[in-house]
N, C-alpha and C positions, 0 to 999 in steps of 0.2 A: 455500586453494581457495575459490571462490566459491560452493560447495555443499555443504552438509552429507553428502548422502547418505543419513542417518540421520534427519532431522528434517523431511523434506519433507512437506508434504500438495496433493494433487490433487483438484481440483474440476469436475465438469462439471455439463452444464446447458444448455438450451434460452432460459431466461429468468435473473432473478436468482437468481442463488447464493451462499452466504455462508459466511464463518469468522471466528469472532472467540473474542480468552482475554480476559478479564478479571481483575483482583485478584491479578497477578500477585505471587511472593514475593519478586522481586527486580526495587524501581524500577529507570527508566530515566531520569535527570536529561540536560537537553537544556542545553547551554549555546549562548550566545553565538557564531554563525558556526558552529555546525554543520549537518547533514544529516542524515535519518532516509532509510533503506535498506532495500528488498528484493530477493533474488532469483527470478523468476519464468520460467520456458518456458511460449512460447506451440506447443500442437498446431497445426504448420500445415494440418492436415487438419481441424480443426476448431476456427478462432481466434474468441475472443471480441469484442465490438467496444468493451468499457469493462471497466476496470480501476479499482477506486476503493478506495483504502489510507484506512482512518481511526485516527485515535490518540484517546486518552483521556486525560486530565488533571483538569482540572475538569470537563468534560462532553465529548460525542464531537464537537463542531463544529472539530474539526482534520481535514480531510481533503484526499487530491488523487487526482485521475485523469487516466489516462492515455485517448486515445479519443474515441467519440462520448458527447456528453453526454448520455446516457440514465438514469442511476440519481438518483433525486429527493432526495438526501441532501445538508442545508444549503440555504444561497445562494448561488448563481452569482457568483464572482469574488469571493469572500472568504475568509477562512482555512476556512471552512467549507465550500470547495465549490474549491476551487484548481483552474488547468485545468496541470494539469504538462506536456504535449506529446501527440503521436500515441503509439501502439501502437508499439512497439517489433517487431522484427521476428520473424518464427516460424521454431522450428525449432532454435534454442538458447538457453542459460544467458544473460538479461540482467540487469542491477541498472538496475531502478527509484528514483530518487532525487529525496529534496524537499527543498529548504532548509528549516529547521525557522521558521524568519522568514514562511515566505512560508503558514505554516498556525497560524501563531500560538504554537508551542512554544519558542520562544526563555525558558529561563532556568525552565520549566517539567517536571515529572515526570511521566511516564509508566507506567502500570502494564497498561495495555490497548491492543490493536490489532486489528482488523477489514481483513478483505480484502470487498469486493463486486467481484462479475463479473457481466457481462452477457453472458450466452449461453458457447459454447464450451467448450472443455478447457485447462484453467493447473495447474501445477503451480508451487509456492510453496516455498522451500527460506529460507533462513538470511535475518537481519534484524537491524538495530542502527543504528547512529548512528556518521556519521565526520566530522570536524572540516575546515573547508575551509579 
């Protein structure tokens, strides 16, 4: 199933809002042609306008977003600031998805991950890495 159920967390917010784990106890090794993955619902009663996932390794300049470019995290069109596509649509269960190449995690370990939103209701369920 595309959804834990059990593991989910929901964020709302007018302006930026955030989640992030750090120092996890169990890395995440990114290889060669794969993909890092979220699951997210957007409230269409109350949809955000930027989505922006960041990962940790060496430091947090792996990111991507989905949206309007509003959240000031990194440089624009680099591994640190990726533009991954539009807002995916409201109202059910989507996977958000980055090539790990195109944020710089290729061949890299991962122990932390951040969600930022801009404005709106999301709700954030299950995450991982799938090989393309």
């Amino acid at each position: 199933a595309p959804v834990s159920g059990s593991k989910a967390f929901q964020s709302i917010g007018t302006g930026l809002h955030e989640r992030a784990f750090n120092w996890a106890s169990a890395a995440l090794t990114i290889g060669i042609g794969e993909s890092l993955f979220t699951y997210v619902y957007l409230d269409p009663a109350n949809p955000p306008t930027e989505i922006m996932l960041s990962w940790c390794s060496d430091n947090w300049e792996h990111r991507a977003y989905w949206g309007a470019d509003q959240i000031n995290y990194g440089t624009r069109g680099t591994a640190g600031r990726f533009y991954a596509g539009a807002l995916p649509a409201t109202g059910g269960w989507v996977r958000l998805e980055v090539p790990a190449s195109a944020i710089g995690l290729e061949g890299h370990t991962v122990r932390a991950m951040g969600v930022s939103i801009q404005g709106g209701k999301v709700t954030q369920d299950k995450s991982g890495k799938v090989t393309r």
